[in-house]
C-alpha positions, 0 to 999 in steps of 0.5 A, spaced: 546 492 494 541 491 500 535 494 502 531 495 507 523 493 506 518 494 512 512 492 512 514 486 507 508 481 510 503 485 508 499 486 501 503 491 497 510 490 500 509 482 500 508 484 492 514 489 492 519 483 495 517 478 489 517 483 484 525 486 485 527 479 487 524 477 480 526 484 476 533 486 480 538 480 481 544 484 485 539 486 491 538 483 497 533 484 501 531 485 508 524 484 510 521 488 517 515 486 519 512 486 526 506 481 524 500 484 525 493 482 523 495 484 516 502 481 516 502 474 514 509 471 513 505 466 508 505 471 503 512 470 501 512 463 501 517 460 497 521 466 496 527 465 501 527 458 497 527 461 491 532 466 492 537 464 498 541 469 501 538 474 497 532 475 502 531 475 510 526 476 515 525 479 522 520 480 526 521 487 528 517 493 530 519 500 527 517 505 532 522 500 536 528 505 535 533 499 539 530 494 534 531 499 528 538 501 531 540 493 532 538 492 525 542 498 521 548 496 524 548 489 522 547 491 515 549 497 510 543 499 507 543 502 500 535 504 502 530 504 505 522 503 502 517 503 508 510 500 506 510 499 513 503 501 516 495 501 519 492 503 513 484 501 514 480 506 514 474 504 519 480 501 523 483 508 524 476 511 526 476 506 532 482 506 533 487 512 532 492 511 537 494 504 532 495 509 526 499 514 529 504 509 533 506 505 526 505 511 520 508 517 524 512 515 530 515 508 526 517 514 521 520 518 524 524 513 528 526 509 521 527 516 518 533 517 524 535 511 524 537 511 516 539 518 517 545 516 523 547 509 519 548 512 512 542 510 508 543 513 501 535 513 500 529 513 504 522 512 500 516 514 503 511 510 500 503 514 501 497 514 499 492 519 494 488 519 501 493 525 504 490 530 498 482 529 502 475 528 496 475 531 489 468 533 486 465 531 479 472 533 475 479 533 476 485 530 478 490 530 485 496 533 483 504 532 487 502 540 487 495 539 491 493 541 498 493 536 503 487 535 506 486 528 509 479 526 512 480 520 516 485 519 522 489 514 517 490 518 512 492 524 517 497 520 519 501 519 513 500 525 511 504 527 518 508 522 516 510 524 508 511 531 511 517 528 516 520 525 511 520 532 506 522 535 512 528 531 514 530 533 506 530 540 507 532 540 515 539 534 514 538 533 506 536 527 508 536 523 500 528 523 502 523 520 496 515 520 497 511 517 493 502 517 493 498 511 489 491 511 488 487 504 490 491 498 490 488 491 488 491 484 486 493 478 490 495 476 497 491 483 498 487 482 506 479 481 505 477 488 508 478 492 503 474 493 498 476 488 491 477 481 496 472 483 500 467 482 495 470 476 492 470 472 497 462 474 499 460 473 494 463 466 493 460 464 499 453 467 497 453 473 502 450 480 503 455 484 499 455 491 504 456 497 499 457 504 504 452 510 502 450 510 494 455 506 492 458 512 488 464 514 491 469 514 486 477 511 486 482 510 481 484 502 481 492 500 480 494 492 480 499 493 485 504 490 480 504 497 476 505 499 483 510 496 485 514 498 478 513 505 480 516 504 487 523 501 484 522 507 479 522 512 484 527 508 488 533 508 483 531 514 478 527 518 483 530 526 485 531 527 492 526 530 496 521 529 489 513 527 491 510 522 485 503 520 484 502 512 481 494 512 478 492 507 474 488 511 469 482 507 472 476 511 474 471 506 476 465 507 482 465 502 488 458 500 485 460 498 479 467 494 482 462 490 485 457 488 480 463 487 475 465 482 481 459 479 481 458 479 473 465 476 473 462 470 479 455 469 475 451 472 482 445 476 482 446 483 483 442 483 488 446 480 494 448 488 494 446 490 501 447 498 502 449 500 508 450 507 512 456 511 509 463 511 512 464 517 517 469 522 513 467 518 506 471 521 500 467 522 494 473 522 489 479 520 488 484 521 480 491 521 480 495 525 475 500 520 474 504 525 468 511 527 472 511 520 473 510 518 467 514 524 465 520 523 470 521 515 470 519 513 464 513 510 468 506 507 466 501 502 469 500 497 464 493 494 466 486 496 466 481 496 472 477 491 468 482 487 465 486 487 473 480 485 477 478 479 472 485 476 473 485 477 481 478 474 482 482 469 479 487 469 483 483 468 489 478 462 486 485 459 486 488 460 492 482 460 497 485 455 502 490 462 503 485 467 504 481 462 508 486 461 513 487 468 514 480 469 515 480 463 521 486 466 524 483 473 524 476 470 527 473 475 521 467 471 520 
């Protein structure tokens, strides 16, 4: 059995290529990725010398319908997982058009590509951002509306719902699933958890956007990762499954936990204008997972975000290469 994982450099699809390797031996995988910023082939080293035959890469971009074509006729895929996306929300405010060529055409042509090579599966994977802010109370169900605020999450919602429409317009074998916030290694530096980590490593001026309160639910994304696989093999087509962490935590919090954890003052916390759009809550009802999958993350927040602060005091020679490539600081 052979899949098809794009976006496989970056930090949730590298995670999934280590974890289906390790946990299913009759599969092969086949990594796209066009290497972005944000794809960086390092997350995956030493799995092709661990695994020989059973992983590959090409460096491919998925709105390139040849290159998709090419790839899908040198292989028979028994799925698709597409990870592959711009997923910054600041970015995506900058810069919409990038958002909308990888996360909705790239879709759209990898959903026809699958369609017209016989893939048995296509796995849509989303983000809890598609339903747009929660109030005080409640949690997003796979029934929720979809408001998202930001070009990004605009853009996949777009795309989650070219995938349910291709179940209902060819019976296309479709599943899309939505996570709340993932954290844990190989995760890159702009986003929230190593973020932090590494500032405050280095003494500097965390940035806290508004009162620091917006809320998210926090899943290490190896519980992610067990969810996909989940929803790959015992997902029903055209099924939406939201993956949470059961894990409500503000972002304030999150970072003085770090800086707890780090032994640094709480005062290098530096709060800055909120972001345009900024979501004030998210929660996930994961019980139709739970329920239909016989899935259930495994990890606390506080006890995840401890091990990947550990991850990242261990592996600083990989997040400060990254760092000086992508001439962030």
């Amino acid at each position: 059995m052979r899949i098809l994982v794009t976006g496989g450099c970056g930090f949730i699809g590298s995670n999934f290529i280590r974890y289906i390797l390790e946990h299913y031996k009759p599969a092969y995988v086949t990594n796209v990725d066009v290497l972005t910023y944000a794809g960086n082939l390092a997350n995956l080293a030493g799995v092709a010398e661990e695994h020989g035959d059973r992983y590959e890469f090409f460096k491919a971009d998925i709105a390139n319908a040849d290159q998709m074509d090419a790839l899908m006729t040198e292989h028979q895929f028994y799925a698709v997982i597409n990870f592959a996306a711009e997923s910054h929300v600041d970015r995506s405010i900058n810069s919409p058009q990038n958002f909308i060529h990888t996360n909705v055409i790239g879709t759209s042509m990898l959903l026809d590509a699958a369609r017209l090579h016989g893939v048995q599966r296509f796995v849509q994977i989303s983000t809890d951002e598609v339903y747009g802010s929660l109030g005080p109370t409640g949690k997003f169900t796979e029934q929720s509306p979809l408001e998202p605020s930001s070009p990004y999450s605009a853009s996949k919602a777009g795309a989650d719902l070219l995938a349910l429409a291709c179940f209902k317009t060819f019976g296309q074998d479709v599943v899309v699933t939505r996570c709340s916030n993932n954290y844990g290694p190989y995760q890159f530096p702009e986003k929230l958890i190593p973020l932090m980590i590494i500032k405050a490593l280095r003494n500097e001026s965390l940035p806290v956007y508004g009162d620091g309160m917006n809320v998210r639910d926090w899943i290490h994304v190896r519980d992610h990762c067990a969810g996909v696989v989940a929803a790959l093999f015992e997902g029903k087509a055209g099924a939406v499954y939201n993956f949470g962490g059961d894990s409500e935590l503000p972002n304030l919090e999150v970072v003085k936990f770090i800086l707890d954890k780090l032994g640094k003052p709480h005062s290098l916390v530096s709060f800055v204008t909120d972001r345009l759009g900024h979501d004030r809550r998210y929660a996930i009802d994961s019980g139709f997972a739970k329920r239909e999958l016989n899935w259930h993350p495994r990890r606390n927040a506080r006890d995840g975000i401890a091990e990947t602060i550990d991850w990242y005091l261990q592996n600083q020679e990989w997040w400060q290469e990254l760092l000086e490539r992508a001439g962030r600081y």
